[in-house]
C-alpha positions in Angstrom: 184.3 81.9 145.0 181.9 84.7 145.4 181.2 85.9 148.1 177.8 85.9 150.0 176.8 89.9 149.4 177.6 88.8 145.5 175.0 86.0 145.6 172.6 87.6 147.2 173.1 90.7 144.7 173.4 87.7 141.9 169.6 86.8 142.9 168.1 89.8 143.2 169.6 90.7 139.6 168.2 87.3 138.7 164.7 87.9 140.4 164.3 91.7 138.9 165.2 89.8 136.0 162.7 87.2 135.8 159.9 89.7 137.1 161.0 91.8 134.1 160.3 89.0 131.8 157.0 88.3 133.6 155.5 92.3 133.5 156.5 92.1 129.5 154.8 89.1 128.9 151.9 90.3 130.7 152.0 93.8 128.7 152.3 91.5 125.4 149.5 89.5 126.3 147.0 92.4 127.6 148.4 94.7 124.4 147.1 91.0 122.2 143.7 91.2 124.3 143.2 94.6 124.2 143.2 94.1 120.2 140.8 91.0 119.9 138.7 93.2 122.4 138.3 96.6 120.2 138.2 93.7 116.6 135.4 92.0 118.6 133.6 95.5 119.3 134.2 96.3 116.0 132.3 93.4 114.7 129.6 93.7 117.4 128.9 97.2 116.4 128.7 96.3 112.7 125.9 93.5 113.4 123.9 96.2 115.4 123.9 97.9 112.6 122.4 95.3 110.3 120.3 94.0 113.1 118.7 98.1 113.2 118.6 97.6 109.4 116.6 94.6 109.4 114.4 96.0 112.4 113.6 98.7 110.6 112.7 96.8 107.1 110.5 94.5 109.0 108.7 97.8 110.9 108.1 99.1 107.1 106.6 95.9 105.9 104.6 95.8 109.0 103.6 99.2 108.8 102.4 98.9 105.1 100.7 95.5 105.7 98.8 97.3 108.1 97.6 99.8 105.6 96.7 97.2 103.4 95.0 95.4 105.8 93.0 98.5 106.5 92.6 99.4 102.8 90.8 95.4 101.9 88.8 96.1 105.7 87.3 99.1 104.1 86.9 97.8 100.4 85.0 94.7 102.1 82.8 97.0 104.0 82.1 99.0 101.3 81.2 95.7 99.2 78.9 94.2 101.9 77.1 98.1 101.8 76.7 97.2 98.3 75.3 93.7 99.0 72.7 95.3 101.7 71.5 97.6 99.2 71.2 95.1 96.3 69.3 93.0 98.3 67.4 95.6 99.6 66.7 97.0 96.2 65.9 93.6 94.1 61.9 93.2 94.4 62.1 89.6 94.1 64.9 89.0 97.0 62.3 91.3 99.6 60.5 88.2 100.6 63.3 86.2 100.9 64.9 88.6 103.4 61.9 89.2 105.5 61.4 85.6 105.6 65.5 85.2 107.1 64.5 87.9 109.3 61.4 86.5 110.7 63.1 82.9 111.1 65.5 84.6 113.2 62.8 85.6 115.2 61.3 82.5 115.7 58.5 82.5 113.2 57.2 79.0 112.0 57.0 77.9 108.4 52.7 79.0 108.6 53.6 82.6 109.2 56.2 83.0 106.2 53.9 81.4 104.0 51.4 83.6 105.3 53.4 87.1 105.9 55.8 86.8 102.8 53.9 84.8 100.3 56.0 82.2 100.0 55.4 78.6 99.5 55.1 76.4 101.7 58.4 74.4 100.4 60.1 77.8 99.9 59.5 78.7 103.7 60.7 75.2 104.7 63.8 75.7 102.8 64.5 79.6 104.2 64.0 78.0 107.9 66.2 75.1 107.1 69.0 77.8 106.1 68.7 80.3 108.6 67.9 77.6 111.5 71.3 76.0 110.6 73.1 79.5 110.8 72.0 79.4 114.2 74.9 78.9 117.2 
């Protein structure tokens, strides 16, 4: 039989042994972690990268929507210039446009007919219209 300085060198041999065993494993599995770790950084890094790409698409289509936007603002202002002067300009519309402004004023259907020369149906009709433009 062995002796007891054997056994006891018998189980530390066994315990060193077994805590080998246990500090590889536990390199293998941190060396496996530290892989999925640096693939999953990988991947993250290549979807910020086409999450940058996509930013920066949508900033460029914003960007030129915006120029747009201010292009039809100014093409619209330049149309209603056009309108003003039209009106302005067309002898037969003068009446018509005193008459809208003097509704807005207040002015009853005797003064258009009176200060613009309008009927009396047509000075009805211009208060009806501007008095339902009204808030």
């Amino acid at each position: 039989m062995l002796e007891s300085g054997a056994w006891l060198m018998l189980l530390l041999g066994l315990g060193l042994g077994v805590l080998l065993a246990a500090f590889v494993a536990v390199y293998l599995q941190l060396k496996r972690l530290g892989g999925r770790v640096m693939q999953q950084d990988s991947q993250q890094l290549e979807r910020i990268q086409q999450l940058k790409t996509e930013v920066l698409t949508y900033q460029q289509g914003s960007i030129r929507m915006g120029e747009e936007l201010v292009a039809l603002r100014d093409q619209l202002k330049r149309i209603e210039d056009k309108q003003m002067r039209i009106e302005q300009t067309d002898p037969q519309s003068l009446p018509y446009n005193q008459a809208a402004r003097l509704v807005g004023l207040g002015a009853s259907v005797e003064d258009l007919t009176q200060s613009c020369g309008l009927s009396k149906a047509e000075a009805e009709l211009v208060a009806k219209l501007h008095a339902a433009r009204k808030p």
